[in-house]
C-alpha positions in Angstrom: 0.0 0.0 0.0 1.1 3.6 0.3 3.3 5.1 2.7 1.1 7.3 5.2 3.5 9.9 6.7 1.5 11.4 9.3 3.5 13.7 11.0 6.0 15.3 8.8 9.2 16.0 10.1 8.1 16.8 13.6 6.9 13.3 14.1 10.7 12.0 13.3 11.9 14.7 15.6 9.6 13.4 18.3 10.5 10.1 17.4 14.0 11.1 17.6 13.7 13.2 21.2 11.7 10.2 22.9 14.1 7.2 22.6 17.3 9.1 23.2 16.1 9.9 26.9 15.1 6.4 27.0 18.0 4.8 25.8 21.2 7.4 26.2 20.0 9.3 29.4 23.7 10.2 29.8 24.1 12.2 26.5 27.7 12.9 27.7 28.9 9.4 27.1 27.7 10.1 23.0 31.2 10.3 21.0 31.2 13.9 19.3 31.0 12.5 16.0 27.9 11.1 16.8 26.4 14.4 18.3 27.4 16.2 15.5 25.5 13.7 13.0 23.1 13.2 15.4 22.0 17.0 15.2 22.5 17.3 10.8 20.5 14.7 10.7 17.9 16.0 12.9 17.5 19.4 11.4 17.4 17.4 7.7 13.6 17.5 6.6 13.4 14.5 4.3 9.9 14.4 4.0 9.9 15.8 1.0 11.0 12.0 -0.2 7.5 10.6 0.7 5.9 12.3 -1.8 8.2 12.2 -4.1 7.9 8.3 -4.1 4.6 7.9 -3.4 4.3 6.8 -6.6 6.7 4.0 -6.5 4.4 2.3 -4.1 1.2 0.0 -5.0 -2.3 0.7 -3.7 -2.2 -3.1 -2.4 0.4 -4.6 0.3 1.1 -4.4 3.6 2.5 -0.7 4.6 6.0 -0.2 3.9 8.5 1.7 6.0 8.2 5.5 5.4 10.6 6.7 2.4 11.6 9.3 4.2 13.0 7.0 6.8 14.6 4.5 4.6 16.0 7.1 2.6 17.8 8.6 5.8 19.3 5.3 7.0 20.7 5.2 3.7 22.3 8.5 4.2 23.4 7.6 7.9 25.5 4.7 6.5 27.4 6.8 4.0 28.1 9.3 6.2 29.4 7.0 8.5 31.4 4.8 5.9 29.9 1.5 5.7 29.7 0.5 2.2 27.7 -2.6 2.5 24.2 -3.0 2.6 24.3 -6.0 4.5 26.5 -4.5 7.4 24.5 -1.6 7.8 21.7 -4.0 8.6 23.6 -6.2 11.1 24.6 -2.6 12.9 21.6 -1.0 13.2 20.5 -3.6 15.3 23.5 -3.8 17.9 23.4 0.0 17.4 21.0 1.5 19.0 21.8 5.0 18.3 22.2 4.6 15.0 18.4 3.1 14.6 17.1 6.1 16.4 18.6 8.7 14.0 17.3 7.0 11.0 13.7 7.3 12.6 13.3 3.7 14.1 12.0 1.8 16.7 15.4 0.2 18.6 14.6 -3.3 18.3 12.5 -3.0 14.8 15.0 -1.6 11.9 14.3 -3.1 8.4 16.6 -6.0 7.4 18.5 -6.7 4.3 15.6 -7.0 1.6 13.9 -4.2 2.8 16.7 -1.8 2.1 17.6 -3.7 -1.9 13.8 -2.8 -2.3 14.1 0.5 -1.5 17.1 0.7 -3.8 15.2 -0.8 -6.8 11.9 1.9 -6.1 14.6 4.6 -6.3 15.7 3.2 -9.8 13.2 4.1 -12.5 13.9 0.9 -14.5 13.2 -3.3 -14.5 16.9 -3.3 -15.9 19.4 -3.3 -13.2 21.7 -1.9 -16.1 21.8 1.3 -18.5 23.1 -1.2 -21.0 22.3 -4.5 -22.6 24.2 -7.5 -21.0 25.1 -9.1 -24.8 27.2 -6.8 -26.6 30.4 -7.2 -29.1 33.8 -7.4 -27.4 34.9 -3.2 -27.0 38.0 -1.8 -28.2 40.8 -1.9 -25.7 42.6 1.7 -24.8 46.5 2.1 -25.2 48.8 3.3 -21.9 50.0 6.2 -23.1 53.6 7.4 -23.4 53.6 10.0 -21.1 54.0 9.8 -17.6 50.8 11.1 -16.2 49.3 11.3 -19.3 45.2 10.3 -20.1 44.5 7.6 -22.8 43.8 9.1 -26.0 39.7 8.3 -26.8 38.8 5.0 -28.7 35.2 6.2 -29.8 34.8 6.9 -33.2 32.9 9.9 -32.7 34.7 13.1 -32.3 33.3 16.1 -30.2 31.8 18.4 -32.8 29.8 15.6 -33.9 28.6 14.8 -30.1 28.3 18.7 -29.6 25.9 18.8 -33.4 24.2 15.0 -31.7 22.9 16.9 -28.9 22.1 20.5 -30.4 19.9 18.7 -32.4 18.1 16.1 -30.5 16.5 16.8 -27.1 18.0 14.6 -24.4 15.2 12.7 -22.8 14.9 13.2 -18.8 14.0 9.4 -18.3 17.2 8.0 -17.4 16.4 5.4 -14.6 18.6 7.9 -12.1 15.7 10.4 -12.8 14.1 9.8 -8.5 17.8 10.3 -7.1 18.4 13.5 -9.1 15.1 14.8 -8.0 15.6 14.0 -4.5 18.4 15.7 -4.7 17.9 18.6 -6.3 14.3 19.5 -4.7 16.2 19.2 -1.0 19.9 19.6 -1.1 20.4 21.6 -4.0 17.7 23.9 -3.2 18.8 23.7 0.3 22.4 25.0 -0.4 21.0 27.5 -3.0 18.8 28.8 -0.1 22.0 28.7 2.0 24.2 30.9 -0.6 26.3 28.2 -1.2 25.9 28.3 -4.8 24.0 30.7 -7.4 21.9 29.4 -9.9 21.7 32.2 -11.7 24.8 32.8 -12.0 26.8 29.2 -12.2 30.9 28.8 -12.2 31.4 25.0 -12.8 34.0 22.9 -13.5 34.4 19.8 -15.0 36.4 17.2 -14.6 36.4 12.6 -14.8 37.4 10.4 -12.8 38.3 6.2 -12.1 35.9 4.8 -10.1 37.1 0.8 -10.4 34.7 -1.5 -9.3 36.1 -5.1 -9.5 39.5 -7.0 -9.9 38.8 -7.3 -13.7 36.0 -8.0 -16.4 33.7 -10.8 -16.4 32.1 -12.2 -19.4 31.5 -15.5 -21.0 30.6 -16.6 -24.4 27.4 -17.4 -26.1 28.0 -20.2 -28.0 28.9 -23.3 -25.5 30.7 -25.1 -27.9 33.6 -22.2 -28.6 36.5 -23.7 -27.4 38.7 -20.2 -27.0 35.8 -17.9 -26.3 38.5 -14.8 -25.4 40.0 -14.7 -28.4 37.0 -14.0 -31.0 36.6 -10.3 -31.3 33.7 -11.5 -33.8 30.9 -12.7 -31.9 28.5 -11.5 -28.7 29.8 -12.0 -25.2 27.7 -11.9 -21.9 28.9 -9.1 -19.6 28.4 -9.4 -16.3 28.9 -5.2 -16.0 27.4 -3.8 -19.1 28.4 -0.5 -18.2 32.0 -0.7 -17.4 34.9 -1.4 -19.2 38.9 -1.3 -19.1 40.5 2.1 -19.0 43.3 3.8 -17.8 44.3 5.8 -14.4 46.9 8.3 -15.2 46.8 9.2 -11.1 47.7 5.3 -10.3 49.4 4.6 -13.8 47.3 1.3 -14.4 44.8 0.0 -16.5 41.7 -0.4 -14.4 37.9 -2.2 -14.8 34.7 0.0 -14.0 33.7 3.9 -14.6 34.9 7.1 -15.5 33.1 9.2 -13.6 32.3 12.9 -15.1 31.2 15.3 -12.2 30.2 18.8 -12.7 30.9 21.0 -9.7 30.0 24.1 -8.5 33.7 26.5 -8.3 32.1 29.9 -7.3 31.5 29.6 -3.4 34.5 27.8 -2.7 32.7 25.0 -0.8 33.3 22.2 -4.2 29.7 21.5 -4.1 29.1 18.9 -6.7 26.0 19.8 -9.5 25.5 16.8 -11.5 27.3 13.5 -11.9 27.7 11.3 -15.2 28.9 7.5 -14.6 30.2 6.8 -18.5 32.5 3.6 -19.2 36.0 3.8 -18.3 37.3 3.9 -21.8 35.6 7.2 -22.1 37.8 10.5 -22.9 36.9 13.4 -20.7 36.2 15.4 -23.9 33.6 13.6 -24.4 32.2 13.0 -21.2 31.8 16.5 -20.5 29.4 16.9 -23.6 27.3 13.9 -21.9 27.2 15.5 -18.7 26.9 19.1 -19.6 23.6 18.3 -22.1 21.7 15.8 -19.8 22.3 18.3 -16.7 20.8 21.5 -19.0 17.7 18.8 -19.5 17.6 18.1 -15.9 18.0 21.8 -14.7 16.9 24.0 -17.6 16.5 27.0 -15.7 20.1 26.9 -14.7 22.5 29.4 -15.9 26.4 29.1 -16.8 28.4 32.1 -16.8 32.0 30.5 -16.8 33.0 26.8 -17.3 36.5 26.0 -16.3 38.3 22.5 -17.9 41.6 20.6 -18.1 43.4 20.7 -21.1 41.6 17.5 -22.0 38.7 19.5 -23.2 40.8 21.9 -25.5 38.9 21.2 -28.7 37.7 24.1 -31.0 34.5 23.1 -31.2 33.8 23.7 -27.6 35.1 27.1 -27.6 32.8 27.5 -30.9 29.8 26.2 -28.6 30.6 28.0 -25.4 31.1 31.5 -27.6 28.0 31.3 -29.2 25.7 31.0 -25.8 27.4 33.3 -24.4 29.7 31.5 -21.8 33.1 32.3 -20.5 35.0 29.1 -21.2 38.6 28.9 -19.0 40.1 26.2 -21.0 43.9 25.4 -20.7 45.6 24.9 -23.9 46.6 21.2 -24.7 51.0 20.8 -25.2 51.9 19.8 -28.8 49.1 21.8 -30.5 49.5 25.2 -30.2 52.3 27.0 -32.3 53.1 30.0 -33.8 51.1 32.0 -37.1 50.9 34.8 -39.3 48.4 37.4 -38.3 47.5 39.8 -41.3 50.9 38.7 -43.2 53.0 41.1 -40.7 52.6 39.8 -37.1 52.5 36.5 -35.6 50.8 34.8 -32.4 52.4 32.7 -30.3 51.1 29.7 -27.8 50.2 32.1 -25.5 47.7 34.0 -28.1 50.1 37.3 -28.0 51.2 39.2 -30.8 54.7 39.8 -31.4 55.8 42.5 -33.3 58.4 42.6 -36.6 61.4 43.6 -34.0 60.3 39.8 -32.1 59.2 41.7 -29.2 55.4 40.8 -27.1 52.8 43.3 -27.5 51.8 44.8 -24.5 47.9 43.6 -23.9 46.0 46.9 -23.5 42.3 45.8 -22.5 39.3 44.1 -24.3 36.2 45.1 -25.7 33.4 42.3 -24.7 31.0 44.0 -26.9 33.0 43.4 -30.2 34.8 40.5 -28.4 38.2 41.9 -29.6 41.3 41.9 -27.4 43.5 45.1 -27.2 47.6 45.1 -27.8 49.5 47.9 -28.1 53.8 48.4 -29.7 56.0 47.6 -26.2 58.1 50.4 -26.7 55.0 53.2 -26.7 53.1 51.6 -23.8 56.6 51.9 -21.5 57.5 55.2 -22.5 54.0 56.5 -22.1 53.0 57.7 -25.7 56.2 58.4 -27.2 56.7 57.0 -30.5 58.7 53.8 -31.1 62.4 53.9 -30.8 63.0 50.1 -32.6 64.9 49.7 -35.2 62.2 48.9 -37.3 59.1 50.9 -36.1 55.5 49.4 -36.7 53.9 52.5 -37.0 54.8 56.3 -37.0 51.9 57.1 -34.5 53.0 58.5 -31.2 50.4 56.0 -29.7 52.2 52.9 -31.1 50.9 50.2 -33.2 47.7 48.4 -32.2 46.2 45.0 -33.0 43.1 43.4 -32.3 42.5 40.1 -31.9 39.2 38.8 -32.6 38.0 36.3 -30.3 35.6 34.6 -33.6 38.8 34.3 -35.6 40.6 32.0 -33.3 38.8 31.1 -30.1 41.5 28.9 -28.5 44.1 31.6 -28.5 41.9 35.0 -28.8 40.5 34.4 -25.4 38.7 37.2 -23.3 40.1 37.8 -20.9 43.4 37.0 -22.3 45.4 33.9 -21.4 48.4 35.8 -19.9 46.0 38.1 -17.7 45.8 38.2 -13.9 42.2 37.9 -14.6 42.4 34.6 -16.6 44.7 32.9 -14.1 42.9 33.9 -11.2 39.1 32.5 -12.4 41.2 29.1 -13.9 42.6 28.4 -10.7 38.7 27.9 -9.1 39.0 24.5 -11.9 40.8 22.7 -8.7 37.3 22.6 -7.1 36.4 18.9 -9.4 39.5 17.7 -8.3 39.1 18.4 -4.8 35.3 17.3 -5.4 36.2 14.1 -6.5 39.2 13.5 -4.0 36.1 13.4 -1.5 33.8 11.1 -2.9 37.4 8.4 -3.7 39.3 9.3 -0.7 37.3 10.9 2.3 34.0 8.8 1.5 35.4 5.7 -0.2 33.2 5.7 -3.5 34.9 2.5 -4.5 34.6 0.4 -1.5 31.2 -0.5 -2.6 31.6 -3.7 -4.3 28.8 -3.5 -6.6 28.1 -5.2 -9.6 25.3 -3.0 -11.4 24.8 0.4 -12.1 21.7 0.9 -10.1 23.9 0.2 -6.9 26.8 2.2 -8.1 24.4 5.2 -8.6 22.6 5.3 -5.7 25.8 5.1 -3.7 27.0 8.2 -5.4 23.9 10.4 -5.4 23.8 9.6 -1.3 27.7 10.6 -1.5 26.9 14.3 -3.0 24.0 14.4 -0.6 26.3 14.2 2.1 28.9 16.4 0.5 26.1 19.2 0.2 25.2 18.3 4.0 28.6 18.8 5.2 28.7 22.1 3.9 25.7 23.5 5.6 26.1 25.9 8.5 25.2 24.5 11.7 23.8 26.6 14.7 26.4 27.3 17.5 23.9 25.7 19.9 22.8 22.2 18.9 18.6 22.5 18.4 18.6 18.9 19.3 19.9 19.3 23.0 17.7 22.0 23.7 14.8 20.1 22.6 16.2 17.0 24.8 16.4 19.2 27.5 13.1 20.8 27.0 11.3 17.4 26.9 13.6 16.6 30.6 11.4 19.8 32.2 8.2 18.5 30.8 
């Protein structure tokens, strides 16, 4: 049947208030870890999540455990870094405390199944997996040469044709992780947007993949039962036990790995690395085109959501991003890629270098001299007249016999990747690129700080609801919390009654 919340949040508070007199009447003896979880999780108003799933539940059945309950268990056993479903179970009922924070009865927490079929009513899908099961052997990536260096993509699309794809077709919003991005979004985002930890209208996010491994190495079989050597036969349809996932390589750990790359989109205005939206793609997948994935399903997910700047690793540095990003009027902060930049002749008498500066005839940089957004042009002036304050050049070979110097204007249209406002030398440019750090410091706590890959899952409905309750968390952490805990006042207050 359907869940009947009949309280709200006040009943779980009450709930909450009741059985820690009863069973902690020393609240002293609490570690302060706990307290501190103890009073997020008390101010957290999940019952939005009831009615958001109501319709996940049959009319028939016996009455199921409240969403909103189930839903903040699962939260409680991130947050305290148990990765397995099964263990969580097992400590909630020789935990006490742990029960009465998630909104149970000591004594009567939900076991094992109840929890996997909570899990499946949060995945919008019969199929435990985005992909098929049966599919043709994939292409293998190559270690690259470089120390450090990403594996060059194995797709045989390029980006302008994935930037045309979606510019053309309407990405669908029925992606079985459709319930956990709209529990997120209508209570933590919102939440932290409330908070002014991030700015809708007016968005700074940076992009940026990630391994998340998941096993030991890939599992598949053959169909046919009489192939005698099944892994050699790059011609026929093998089972996969992980549809989704494939072999890639970590650059970090400088090894080939089985599972995800996972593309995160994160929030770099307010400093707190709050992530936005989240993209698990195989782990053969290039970050170039990862980020068109994630950037087009997000803007059909959040379509009232405005960019002004997008800041990416030289792994994005493709012209038809800058082509994309200039035409919709977004401030791409994109670091040029080594081996691909080089010197040219601009207007037959000066030439650019790397670093998208002019240098004169004498071999001398232009002196940058501001830009005009308007006409999206960037301002140099002659070296020589900017230093000597409007005196004429004294080269050997003078530009120009104005006493102002000689000026160029670079067009930001006629070469994007170079012509970039502000320029790539200015303090201004280097100051909003270095924000691009808060992905990497976004994913570094969902891998390191909340163990991501501890979870030893083997579908993708697992492997996203574990990350979704992972940026929950992460947006949690980053709220305020009163300098007196609500929660102790309200035990105390029920102590007088």
């Amino acid at each position: 049947m359907k869940p009947v919340d009949s309280g709200g949040h006040a009943a779980y508070q009450k709930l909450v208030t009741s059985q820690l007199k009863k069973y902690f009447p020393n609240r002293s003896l609490i570690p302060r870890r706990y307290q501190i979880i103890a009073e997020r999780f008390y101010e957290l108003d999940l019952s939005q999540v009831n009615s958001i799933m109501n319709d996940c539940y049959s009319h028939f059945g016996p009455r199921p455990r409240l969403p909103s309950d189930m839903f903040r268990s699962c939260l409680l056993m991130v947050e305290l870094g148990i990765p397995s479903i099964t263990k969580w179970c097992a400590h909630l009922k020789t935990d006490p405390f742990c029960a009465i924070i998630s909104g149970f009865v000591v004594g009567n927490s939900p076991g094992v199944g109840t929890f996997y079929d909570f899990t499946s009513r949060l995945w919008r899908s019969d199929n435990e997996n985005i992909n098929d099961h049966v599919h043709m052997p994939p292409s293998r990536v190559k270690a690259p040469s470089g120390k450090g260096s990403k594996a060059e993509s194995i797709e045989r699309i390029t980006v302008k044709d994935l930037l045309d794809h979606y510019q053309s077709e309407q990405v669908k919003t029925d992606a079985p992780y459709e319930m956990l991005f709209r529990i997120f979004n209508q209570i933590f985002l919102k939440e932290s947007a409330s908070r002014k930890l991030i700015d809708p209208a007016h968005m700074i996010l940076a992009g940026d993949g990630t391994p998340i491994q998941t096993s030991a190495y890939e599992r598949s079989h053959s169909l046919d039962s009489d192939e005698k050597d099944d892994h050699t036969d790059q011609d026929k349809k093998r089972y996969y036990s992980q549809p989704d996932c494939d072999i890639g390589w970590d650059s970090s750990r400088q090894k080939f790995y089985f599972g995800y790359s996972l593309y995160m989109l994160t929030d770099a205005s307010s400093g707190r690395d709050l992530p936005i939206f989240p993209l698990l793609g195989k782990a053969s997948q290039h970050d170039a085109l990862g980020f068109a994935r994630t950037w087009f399903r997000m803007l059909a997910y959040k379509p009232n959501l405005h960019v002004d700047e997008v800041l990416l690793d030289s792994a994005h540095d493709a012209l038809p991003y800058y082509n994309y990003f200039l035409d919709n009027d977004i401030h791409a902060f994109i670091d040029l890629k080594k081996g691909r930049v080089g010197q040219f002749t601009y207007h037959d008498t000066f030439t650019v270098g790397n670093d998208g500066i002019p240098v004169c005839q004498a071999g001398l940089k232009m002196v940058r001299d501001g830009y005009d957004r308007s006409k999206g042009n960037t301002k140099y002036r002659c070296p020589y007249a900017w230093a000597s304050d409007g005196i004429s050049c004294h080269c050997s070979h003078p530009c120009s016999s104005s006493d102002y110097g000689r000026v160029v204007k670079l067009p930001s249209r006629k070469n994007p990747r170079l012509f970039c406002i502000p320029a790539r030398n200015s303090r201004e440019w280097k100051t909003e690129y270095a924000k691009r750090t808060a992905s990497e410091r976004s994913n570094k706590r969902e891998k390191i700080d909340m163990h991501i890959e501890s979870g030893r899952h083997r579908s993708s409905k697992m492997w996203y609801c574990r990350l979704y309750l992972i940026m929950m968390c992460q947006h949690l952490d980053a709220w305020d919390l009163p300098h007196r805990f609500r929660l102790d006042e309200d035990l105390m207050t029920s102590d007088t009654l």
